[in-house]
Each structure stands twice: as structure tokens, then as C-alpha cells.
N, C-alpha and C positions, 0 to 999 in steps of 0.2 A: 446669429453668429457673426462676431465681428470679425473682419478681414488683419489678420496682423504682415508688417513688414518686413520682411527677412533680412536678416543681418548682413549689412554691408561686408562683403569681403576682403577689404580694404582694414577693416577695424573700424574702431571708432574717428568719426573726423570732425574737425569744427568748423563754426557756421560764422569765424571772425575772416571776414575778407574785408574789413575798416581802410586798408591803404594801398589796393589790389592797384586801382589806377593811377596812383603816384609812384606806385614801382614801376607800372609797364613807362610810363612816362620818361622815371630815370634813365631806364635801361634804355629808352630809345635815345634819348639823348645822348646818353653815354656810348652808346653803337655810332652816332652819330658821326663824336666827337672826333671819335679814332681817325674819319674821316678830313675833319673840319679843325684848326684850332677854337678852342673855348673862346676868346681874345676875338675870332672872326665870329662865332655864336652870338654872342654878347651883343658886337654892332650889328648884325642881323639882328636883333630884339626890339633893339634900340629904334631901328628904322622900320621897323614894321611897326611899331609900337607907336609912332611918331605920323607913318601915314596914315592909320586909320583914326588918330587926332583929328587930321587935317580932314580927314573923311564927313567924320561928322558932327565938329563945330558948331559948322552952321543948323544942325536939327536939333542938338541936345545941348542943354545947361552946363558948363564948365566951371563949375567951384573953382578951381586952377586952372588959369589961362597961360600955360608956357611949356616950353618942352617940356618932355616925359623922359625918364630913363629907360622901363621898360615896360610900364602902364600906365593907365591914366583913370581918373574916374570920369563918370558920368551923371549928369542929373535928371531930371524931366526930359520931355519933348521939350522947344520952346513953345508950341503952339499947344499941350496940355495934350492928352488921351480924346481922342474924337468923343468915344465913347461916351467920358463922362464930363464933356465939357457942359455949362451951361447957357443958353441963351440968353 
């Protein structure tokens, strides 16, 4: 005898939550904001964006070496993955 699930009481509901964390996101920025102007947000970005450049230069590959506006990318280790380096 197979076990069946009872009907959600709620009705039917769906299983798309594709941008659940870029909402909460929004929202908390936008909560934020009411606080902060956008304008001081932005240079907050900008500098946090910019320390953790200066952070880790020296460990990892820099394709672009120059300020960031509010990210940056990153490449390897300079010294390779321990792991799979080779002798």
C-alpha cells in the first residue's frame, strides 16, 4: 500500500524560487538606503571593493591591474593549487 500526500491547504503552490536571493538582497539594500544615501552606498562599494584588491594582489593573478569600481576579478594563486602542483 503506498503512502499518499495530502493536499496542501494552501492550494497548489510552485517550486520557482529562481531569484528568491536577489530579492532579499534588494530589499535589504533598499531598507538600507532609506538610511544611507545611495551616492554614500556606491563609495562604500567602491572602497570596500578596492581594499580587498589591495588584499590580495600579492596571492592571486590580476588580468587588470588598476582600481575597481565595484569589483574586480581574480585569477590563480600566484604559487598554483598546492595540491596539484608538480615537482
Amino acid at each position: 500500500m503506498a503512502t499518499r500526500t495530502p493536499p496542501s491547504p494552501l492550494g497548489a503552490s510552485s517550486r520557482f524560487n529562481g531569484h528568491f536571493g536577489i530579492l532579499v538582497r534588494a530589499y535589504t539594500l533598499h531598507r538600507h538606503a532609506q538610511q544611507d544615501s545611495l551616492s554614500n552606498i556606491a563609495k562604500k562599494s567602491v572602497l570596500n571593493a578596492n581594499y580587498l584588491l589591495a588584499k590580495v594582489k600579492d596571492t592571486y593573478h590580476l588580468p587588470y591591474d588598476r582600481h575597481c569600481m565595484h569589483e574586480f576579478v581574480v585569477g590563480r594563486s600566484m604559487g598554483g593549487c598546492a595540491r596539484h602542483s608538480r615537482a
